[in-house]
ZAKOL-492007 format. One record per residue (C-alpha): residue number from 1; residue in three letters; x, y, z. Coordinates in Angstrom, 1 decimal. Layout:
N
[NUM; ALA; [X; Y; Z]] ...
//
This chain:
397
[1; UNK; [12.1; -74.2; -26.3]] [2; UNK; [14.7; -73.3; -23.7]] [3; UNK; [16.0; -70.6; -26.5]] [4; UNK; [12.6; -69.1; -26.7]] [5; UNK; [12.7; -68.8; -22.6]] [6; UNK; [16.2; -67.5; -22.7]] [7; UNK; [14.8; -64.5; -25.3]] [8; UNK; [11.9; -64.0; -22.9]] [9; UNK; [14.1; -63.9; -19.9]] [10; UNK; [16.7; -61.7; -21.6]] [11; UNK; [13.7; -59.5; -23.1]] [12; UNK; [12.2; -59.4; -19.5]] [13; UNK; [15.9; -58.0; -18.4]] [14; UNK; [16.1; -55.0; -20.8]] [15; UNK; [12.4; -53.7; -20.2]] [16; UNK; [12.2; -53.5; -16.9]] [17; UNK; [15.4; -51.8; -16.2]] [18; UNK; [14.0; -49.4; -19.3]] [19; UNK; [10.6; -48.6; -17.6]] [20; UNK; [12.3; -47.9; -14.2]] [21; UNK; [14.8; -45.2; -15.8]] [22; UNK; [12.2; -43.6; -18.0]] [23; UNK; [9.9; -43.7; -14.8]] [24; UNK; [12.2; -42.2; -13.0]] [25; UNK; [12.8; -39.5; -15.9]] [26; UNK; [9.3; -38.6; -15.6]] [27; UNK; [9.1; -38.0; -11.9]] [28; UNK; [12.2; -35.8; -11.8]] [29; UNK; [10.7; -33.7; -14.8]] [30; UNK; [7.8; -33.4; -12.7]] [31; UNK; [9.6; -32.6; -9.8]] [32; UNK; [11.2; -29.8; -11.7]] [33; UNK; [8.1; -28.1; -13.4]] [34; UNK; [6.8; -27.8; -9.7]] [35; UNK; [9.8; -26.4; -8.1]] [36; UNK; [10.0; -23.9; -11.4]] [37; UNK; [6.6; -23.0; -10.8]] [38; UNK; [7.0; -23.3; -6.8]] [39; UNK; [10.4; -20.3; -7.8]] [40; UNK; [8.0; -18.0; -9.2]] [41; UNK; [4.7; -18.3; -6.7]] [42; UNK; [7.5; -18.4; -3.8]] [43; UNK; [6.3; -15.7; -1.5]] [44; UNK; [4.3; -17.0; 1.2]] [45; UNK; [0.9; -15.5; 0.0]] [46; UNK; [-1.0; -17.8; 1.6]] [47; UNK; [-3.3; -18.4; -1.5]] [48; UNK; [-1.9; -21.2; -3.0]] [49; UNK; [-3.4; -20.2; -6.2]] [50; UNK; [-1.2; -21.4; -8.6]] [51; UNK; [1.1; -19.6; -11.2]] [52; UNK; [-1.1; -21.2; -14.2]] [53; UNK; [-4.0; -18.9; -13.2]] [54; UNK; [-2.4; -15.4; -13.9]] [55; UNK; [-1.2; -17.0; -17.8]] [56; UNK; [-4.0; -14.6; -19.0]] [57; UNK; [-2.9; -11.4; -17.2]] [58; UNK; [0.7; -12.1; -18.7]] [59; UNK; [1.8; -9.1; -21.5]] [60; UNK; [4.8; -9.4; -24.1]] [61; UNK; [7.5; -7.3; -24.0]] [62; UNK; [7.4; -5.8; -27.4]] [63; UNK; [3.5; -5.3; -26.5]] [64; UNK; [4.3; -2.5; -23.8]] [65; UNK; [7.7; -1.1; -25.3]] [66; UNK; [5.3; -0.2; -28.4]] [67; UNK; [2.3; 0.8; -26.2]] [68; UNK; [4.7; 3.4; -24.0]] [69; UNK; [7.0; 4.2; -27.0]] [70; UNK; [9.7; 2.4; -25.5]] [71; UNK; [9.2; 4.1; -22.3]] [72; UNK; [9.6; 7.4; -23.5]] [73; UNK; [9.9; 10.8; -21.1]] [74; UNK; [7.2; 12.0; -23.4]] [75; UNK; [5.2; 9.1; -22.1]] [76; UNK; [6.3; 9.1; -18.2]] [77; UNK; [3.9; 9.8; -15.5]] [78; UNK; [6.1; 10.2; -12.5]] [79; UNK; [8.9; 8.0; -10.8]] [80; UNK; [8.1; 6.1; -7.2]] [81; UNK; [10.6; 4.5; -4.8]] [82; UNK; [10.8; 1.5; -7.6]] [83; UNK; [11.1; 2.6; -10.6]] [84; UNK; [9.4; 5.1; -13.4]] [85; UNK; [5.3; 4.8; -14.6]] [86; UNK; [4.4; 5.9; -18.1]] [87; UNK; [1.4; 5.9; -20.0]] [88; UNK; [0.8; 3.7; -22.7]] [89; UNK; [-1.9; 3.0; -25.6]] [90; UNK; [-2.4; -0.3; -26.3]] [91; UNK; [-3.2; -1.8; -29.7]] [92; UNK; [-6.9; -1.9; -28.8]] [93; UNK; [-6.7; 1.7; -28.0]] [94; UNK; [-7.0; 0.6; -24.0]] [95; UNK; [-4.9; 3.4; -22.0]] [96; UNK; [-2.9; 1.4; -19.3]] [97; UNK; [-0.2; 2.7; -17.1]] [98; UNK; [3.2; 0.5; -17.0]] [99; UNK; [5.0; 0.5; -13.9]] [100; UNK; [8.5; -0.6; -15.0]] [101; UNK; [10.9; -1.7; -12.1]] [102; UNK; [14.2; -0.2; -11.9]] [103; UNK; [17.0; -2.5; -12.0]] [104; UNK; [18.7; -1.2; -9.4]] [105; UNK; [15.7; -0.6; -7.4]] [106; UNK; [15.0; -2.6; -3.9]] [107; UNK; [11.7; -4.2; -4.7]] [108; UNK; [13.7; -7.9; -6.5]] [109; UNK; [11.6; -11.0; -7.5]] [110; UNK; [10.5; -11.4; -4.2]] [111; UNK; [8.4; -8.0; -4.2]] [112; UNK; [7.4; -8.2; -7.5]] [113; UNK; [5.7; -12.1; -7.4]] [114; UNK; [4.0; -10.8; -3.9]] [115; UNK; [2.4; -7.9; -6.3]] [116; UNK; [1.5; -9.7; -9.2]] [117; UNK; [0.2; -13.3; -7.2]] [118; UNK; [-2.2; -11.3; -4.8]] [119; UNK; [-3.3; -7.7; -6.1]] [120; UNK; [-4.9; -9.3; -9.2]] [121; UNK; [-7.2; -10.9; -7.1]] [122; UNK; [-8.2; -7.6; -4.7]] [123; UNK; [-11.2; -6.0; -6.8]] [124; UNK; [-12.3; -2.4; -4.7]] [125; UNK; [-13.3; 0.9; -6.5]] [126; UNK; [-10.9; 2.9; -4.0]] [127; UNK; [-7.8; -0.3; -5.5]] [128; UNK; [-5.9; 0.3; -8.2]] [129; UNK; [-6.4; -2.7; -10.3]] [130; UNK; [-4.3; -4.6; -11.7]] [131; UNK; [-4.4; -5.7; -15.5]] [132; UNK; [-1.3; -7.8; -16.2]] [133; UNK; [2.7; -8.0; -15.9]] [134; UNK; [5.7; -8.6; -18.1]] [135; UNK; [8.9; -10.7; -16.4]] [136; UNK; [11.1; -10.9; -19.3]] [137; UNK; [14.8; -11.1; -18.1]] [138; UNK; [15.8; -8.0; -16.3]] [139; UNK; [12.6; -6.7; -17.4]] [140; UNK; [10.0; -6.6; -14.5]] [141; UNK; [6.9; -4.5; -15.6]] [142; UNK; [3.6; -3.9; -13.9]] [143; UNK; [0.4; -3.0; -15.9]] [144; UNK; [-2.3; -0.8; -14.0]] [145; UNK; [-5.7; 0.9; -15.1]] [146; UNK; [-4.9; 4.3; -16.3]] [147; UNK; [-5.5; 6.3; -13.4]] [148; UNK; [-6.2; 10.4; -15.2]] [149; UNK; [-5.3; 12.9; -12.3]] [150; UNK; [-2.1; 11.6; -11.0]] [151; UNK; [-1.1; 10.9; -7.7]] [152; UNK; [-3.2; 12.9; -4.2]] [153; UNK; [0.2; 15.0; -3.4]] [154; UNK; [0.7; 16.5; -7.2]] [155; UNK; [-3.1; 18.1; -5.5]] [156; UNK; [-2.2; 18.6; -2.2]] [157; UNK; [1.8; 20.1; -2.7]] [158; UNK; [2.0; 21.6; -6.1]] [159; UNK; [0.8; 25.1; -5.8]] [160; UNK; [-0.6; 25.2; -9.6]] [161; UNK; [-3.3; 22.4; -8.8]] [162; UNK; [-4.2; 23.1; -5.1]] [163; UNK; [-6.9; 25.9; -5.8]] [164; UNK; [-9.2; 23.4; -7.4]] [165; UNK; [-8.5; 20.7; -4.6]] [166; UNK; [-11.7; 22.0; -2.4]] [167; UNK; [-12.6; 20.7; 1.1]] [168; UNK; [-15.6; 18.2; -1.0]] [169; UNK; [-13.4; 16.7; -2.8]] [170; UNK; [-10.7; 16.5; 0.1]] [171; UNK; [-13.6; 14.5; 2.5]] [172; UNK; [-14.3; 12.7; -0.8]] [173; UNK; [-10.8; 11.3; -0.8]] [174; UNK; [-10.7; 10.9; 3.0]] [175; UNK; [-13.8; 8.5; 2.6]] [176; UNK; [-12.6; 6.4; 0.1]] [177; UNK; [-9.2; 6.2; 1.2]] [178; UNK; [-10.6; 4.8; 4.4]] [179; UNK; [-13.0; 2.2; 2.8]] [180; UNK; [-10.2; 1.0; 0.4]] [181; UNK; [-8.3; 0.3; 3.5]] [182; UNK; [-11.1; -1.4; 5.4]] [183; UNK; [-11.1; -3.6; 2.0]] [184; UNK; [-7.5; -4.7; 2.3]] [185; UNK; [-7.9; -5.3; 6.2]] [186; UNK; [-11.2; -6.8; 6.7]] [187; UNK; [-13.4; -7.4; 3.3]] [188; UNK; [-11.3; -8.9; 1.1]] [189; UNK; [-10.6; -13.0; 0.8]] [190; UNK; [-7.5; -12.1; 2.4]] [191; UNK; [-6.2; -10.1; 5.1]] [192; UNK; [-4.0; -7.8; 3.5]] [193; UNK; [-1.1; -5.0; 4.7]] [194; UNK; [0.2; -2.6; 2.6]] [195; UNK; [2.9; -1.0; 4.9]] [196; UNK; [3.2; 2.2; 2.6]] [197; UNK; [0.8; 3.8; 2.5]] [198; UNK; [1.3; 7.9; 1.7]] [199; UNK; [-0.8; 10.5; -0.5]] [200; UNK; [1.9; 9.6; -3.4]] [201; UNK; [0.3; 6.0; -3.5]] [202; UNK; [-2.9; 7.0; -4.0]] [203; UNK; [-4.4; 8.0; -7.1]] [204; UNK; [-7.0; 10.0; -8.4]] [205; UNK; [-8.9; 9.1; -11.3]] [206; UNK; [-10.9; 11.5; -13.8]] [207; UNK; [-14.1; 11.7; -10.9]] [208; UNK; [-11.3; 12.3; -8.4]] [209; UNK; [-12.1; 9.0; -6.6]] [210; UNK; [-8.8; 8.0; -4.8]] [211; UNK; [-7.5; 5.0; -5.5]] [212; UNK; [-4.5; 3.1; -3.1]] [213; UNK; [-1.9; 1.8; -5.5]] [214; UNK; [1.6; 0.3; -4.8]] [215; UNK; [1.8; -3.1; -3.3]] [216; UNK; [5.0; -4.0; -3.4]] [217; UNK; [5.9; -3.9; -0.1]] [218; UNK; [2.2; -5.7; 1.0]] [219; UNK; [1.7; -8.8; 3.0]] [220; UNK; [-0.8; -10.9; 3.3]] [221; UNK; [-1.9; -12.3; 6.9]] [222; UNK; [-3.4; -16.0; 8.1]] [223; UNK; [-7.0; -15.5; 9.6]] [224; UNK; [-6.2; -15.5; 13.1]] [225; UNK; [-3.0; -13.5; 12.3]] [226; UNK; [-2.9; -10.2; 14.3]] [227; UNK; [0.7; -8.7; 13.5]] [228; UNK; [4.1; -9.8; 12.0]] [229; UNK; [7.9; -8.7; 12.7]] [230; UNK; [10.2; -8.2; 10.0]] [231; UNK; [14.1; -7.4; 9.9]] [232; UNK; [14.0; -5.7; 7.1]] [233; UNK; [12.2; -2.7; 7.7]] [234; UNK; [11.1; -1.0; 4.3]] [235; UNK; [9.0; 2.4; 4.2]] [236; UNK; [8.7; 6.5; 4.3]] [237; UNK; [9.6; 8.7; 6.7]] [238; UNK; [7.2; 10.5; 8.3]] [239; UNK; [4.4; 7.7; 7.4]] [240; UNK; [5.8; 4.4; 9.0]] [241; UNK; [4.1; 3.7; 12.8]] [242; UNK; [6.6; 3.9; 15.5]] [243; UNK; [6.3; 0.4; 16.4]] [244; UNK; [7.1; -0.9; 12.6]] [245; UNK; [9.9; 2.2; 12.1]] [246; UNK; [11.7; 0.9; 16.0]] [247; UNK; [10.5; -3.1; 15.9]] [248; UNK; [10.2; -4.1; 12.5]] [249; UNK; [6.7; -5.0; 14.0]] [250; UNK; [3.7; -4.3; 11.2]] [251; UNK; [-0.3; -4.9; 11.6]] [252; UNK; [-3.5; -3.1; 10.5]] [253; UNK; [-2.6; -0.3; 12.9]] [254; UNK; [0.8; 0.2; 11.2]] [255; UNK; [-1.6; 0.9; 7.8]] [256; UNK; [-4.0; 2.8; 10.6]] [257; UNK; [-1.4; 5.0; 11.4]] [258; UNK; [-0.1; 5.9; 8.2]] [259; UNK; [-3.7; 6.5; 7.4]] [260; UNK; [-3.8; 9.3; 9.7]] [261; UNK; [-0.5; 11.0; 8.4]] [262; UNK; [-2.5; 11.6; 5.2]] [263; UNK; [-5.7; 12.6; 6.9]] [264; UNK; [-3.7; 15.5; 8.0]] [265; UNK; [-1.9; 16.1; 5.2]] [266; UNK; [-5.1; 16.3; 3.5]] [267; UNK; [-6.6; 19.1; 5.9]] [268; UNK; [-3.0; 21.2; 6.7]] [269; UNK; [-2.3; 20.9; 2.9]] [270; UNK; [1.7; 20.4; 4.6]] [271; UNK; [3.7; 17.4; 3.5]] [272; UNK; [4.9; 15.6; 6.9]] [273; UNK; [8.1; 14.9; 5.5]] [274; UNK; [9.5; 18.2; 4.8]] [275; UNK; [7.3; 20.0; 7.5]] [276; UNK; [8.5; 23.5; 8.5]] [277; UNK; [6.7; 25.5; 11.1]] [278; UNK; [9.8; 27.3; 13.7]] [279; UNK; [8.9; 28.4; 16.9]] [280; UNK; [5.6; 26.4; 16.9]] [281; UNK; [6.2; 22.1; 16.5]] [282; UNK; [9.3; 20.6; 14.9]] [283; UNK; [6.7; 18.1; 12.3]] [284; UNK; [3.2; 18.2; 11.3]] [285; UNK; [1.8; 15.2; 13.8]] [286; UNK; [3.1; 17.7; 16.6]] [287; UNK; [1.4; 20.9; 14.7]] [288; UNK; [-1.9; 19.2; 14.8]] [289; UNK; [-1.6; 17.9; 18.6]] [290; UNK; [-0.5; 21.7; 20.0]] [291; UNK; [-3.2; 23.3; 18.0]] [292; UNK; [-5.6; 20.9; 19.4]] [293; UNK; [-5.0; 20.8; 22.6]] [294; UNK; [-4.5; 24.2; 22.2]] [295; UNK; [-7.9; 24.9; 21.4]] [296; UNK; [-7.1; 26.2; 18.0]] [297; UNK; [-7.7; 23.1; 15.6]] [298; UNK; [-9.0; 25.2; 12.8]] [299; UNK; [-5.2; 27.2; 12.4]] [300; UNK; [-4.3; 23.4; 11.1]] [301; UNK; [-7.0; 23.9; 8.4]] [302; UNK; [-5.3; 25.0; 4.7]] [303; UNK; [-5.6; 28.7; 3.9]] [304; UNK; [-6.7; 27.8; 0.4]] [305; UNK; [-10.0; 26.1; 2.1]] [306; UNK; [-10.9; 27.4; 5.5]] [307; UNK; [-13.3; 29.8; 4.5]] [308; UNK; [-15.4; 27.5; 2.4]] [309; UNK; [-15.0; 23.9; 4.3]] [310; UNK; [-17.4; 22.8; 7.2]] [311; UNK; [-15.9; 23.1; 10.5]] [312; UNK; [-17.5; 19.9; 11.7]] [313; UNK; [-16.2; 18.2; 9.4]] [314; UNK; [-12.6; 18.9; 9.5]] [315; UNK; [-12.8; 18.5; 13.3]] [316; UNK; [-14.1; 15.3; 13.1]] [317; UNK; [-11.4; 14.6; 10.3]] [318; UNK; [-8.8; 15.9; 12.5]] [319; UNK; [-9.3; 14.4; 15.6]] [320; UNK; [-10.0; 10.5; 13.7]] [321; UNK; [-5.7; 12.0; 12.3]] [322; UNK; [-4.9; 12.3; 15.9]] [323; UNK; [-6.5; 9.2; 17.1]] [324; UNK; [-4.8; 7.5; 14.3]] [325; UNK; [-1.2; 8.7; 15.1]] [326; UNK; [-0.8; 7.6; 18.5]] [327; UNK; [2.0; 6.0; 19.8]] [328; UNK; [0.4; 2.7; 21.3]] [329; UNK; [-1.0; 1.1; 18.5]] [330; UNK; [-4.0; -0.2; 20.8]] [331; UNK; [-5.1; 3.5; 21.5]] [332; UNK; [-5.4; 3.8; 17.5]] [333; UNK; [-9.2; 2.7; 15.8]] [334; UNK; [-9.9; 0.1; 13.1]] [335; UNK; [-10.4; 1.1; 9.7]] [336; UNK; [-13.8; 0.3; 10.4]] [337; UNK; [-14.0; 2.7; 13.4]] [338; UNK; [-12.6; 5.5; 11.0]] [339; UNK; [-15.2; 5.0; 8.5]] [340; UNK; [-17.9; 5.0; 11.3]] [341; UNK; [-16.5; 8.5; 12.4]] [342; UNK; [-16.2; 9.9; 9.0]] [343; UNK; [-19.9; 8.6; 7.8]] [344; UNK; [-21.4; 9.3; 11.3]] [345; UNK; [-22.7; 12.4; 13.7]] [346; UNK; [-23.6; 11.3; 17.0]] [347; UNK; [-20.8; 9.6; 18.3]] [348; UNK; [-18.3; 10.4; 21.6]] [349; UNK; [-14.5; 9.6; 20.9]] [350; UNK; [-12.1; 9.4; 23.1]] [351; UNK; [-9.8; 12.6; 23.6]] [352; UNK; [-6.3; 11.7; 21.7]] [353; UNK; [-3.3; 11.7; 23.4]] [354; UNK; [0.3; 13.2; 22.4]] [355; UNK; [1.2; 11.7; 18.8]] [356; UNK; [4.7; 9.1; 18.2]] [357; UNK; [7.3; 12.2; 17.4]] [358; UNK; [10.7; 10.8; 15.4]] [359; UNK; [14.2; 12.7; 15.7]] [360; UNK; [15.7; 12.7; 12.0]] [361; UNK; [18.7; 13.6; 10.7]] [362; UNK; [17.7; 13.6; 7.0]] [363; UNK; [14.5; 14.0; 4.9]] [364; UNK; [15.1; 11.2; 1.9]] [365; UNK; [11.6; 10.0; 1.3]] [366; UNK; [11.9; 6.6; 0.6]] [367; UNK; [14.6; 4.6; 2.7]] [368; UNK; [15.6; 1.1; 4.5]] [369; UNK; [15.3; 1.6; 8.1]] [370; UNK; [17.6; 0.0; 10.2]] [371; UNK; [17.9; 1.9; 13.6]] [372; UNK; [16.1; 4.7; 14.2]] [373; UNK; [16.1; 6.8; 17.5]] [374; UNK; [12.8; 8.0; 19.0]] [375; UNK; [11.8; 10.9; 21.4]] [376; UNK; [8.6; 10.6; 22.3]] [377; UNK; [6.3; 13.7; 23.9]] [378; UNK; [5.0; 12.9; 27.4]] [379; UNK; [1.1; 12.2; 27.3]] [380; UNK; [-1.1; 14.9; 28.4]] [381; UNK; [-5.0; 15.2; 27.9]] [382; UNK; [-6.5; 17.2; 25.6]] [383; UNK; [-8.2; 20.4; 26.9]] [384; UNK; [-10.4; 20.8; 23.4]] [385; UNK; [-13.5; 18.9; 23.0]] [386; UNK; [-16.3; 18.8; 20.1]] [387; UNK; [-19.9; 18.5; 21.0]] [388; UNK; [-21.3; 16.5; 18.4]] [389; UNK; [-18.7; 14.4; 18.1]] [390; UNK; [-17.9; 11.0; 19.6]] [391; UNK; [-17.4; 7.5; 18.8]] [392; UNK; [-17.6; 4.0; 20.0]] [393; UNK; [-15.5; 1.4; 18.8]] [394; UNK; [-17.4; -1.0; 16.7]] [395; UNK; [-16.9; -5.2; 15.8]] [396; UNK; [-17.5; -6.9; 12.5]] [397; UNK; [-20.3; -9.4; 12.6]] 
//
């Protein structure tokens, strides 16, 4: 009897100290899968959708280096700020553009999750969607809808395509431009910045319907969240609001302005960043505002179009450019105030003021800002006005 309560005894011993270490196995491999999966969903998106949910959106690597023909020159579409995009035919016969990240490029892991965790969930006709992704070592690929006509500025700065880009199709782009933006800011689940925007990150598909690609550089805002500072200033010259560009400070008026550097790209047909107009204004934002307040708004207008657009309309375009370029961010509109000036007649805007002007020293497109100097124009009022034109600013029930 007291053998068979030693064996129990001893028995008791061995278990317990074996439950306890294979308890404590568990937990820590636990522990581990969540801070793996924590590693890859580590950018504070503000979701919390979990990693699990994009499994499905996930291509193999051998998938896209037979779909592009291993990334082939044959098969490239162009080369952004981050690396090269080529076409590729998956085995389904789905066409699908692969944006493969350059190693050396400065969108890292960081950049890459914030694209792939929140711009598979933004669904907008003027979006480009996002299909899938590949993170396979070094390897950090993007998959997007094929997008046909290329990027806005292959229409707007290549002299072989601009004689088919008409004013219709230029308002077109304006338009959706502006409601793809209003998506990002206001309609989506989340509030979303993209904080480079420029015509080279919007496509055009086969209809010419403009879609606003490139999210790496995005961020998404808390509800109540008006604007964020950040020291490490990422962007374009000639696009980035004067406030981001000096402060590292970003908002929906950062996107607002940029918006309007575009706008007036679109009806000049001049690329801000390598603008070149002696004697007159030393960049295009400057053009626009001497010609306006000038009285001459219609010398901004593209030779190729101003004999067949609509005055009205490009006046109404340009002045909602102007308005969108100022220097204090609170005298720029909403997205949704664009759109209500672009879809509407009978409205009375407020007369825009001298635009944010930046001294530079080089014209490399795609940069890290750290310090940059600014000279900004004295305000002055404008001494042009249009009739039938005017807006309120409107609030989102």
């Amino acid at each position: 009897m007291g053998k068979r309560k030693l064996s129990t005894k001893g028995t008791i011993a061995i278990v317990i100290p074996l439950v306890v270490v294979f308890g404590i196995i568990i937990a820590l491999g636990f522990c581990l899968a969540k801070k793996k999966a924590r590693k890859f969903r580590g950018v504070p998106v503000g979701s919390g959708e979990d990693f699990a949910t994009l499994e499905s959106l996930q291509y193999d690597l051998v998938t896209l280096q037979t779909a592009t023909n291993n990334f082939s020159e044959e098969n490239k579409l162009g080369e952004g700020g981050f690396g090269g995009v080529y076409k590729g035919i998956l085995t389904n016969g789905q066409v699908v553009a692969v944006k493969r990240l350059s190693k050396g490029s400065g969108q890292g892991d960081k950049e890459f999750k914030n694209e792939v965790l929140f711009v598979a969930k933004l669904q907008h006709r003027n979006l480009a969607r996002l299909l899938g992704f590949c993170l396979d070592g070094e390897e950090k690929l993007l998959v997007y809808e094929y997008v046909a006509n290329k990027s806005l500025d292959h229409f707007l700065f290549d002299s072989p395509n601009q004689e088919q880009f008409d004013w219709q199709r230029r308002y077109k782009i304006i338009g959706g431009i502006a409601r793809g933006m209003l998506y990002l800011h206001q309609d989506s689940r989340v509030k979303v910045i993209h904080r480079d925007l420029k015509a080279s990150n919007v496509l055009l598909d086969a209809s010419m319907n403009p879609k606003v690609s490139d999210f790496g550089m995005a961020r998404i805002f808390g509800i109540e969240q008006s604007q964020e500072n950040t020291n490490r200033v990422v962007g374009t010259y000639g696009y980035m609001a004067p406030e981001y560009a000096m402060h590292g400070q970003f908002s929906d008026k950062s996107d607002v302005y940029s918006f309007g550097v575009v706008v007036l790209e679109i009806i000049s047909g001049k690329k801000n960043t390598s603008f070149q107009e002696s004697g007159y204004a030393d960049d295009l934002l400057s053009y626009a505002w001497k010609l306006w307040r000038d009285g001459k708004p219609l010398e901004f207008v593209d030779p190729i179009i101003k004999d067949s657009c609509s005055s009205n309309e490009v006046l109404r375009c340009m002045l909602l450019g102007l308005l969108c370029v100022q220097d204090d961010m609170d005298d720029r509109p909403t997205m949704a105030t664009a759109l209500l000036m672009l879809d509407t007649h009978s409205v009375t805007p407020p007369m825009p003021k001298e635009p944010a002007y930046f001294v530079r020293s080089a014209r490399e497109p795609d940069i890290l800002l750290t310090d940059i100097a600014s000279d900004q124009f004295t305000s002055k009022s404008a001494n042009f006005s249009v009739n039938d034109i005017s807006v309120t600013e409107v609030h989102p029930r």
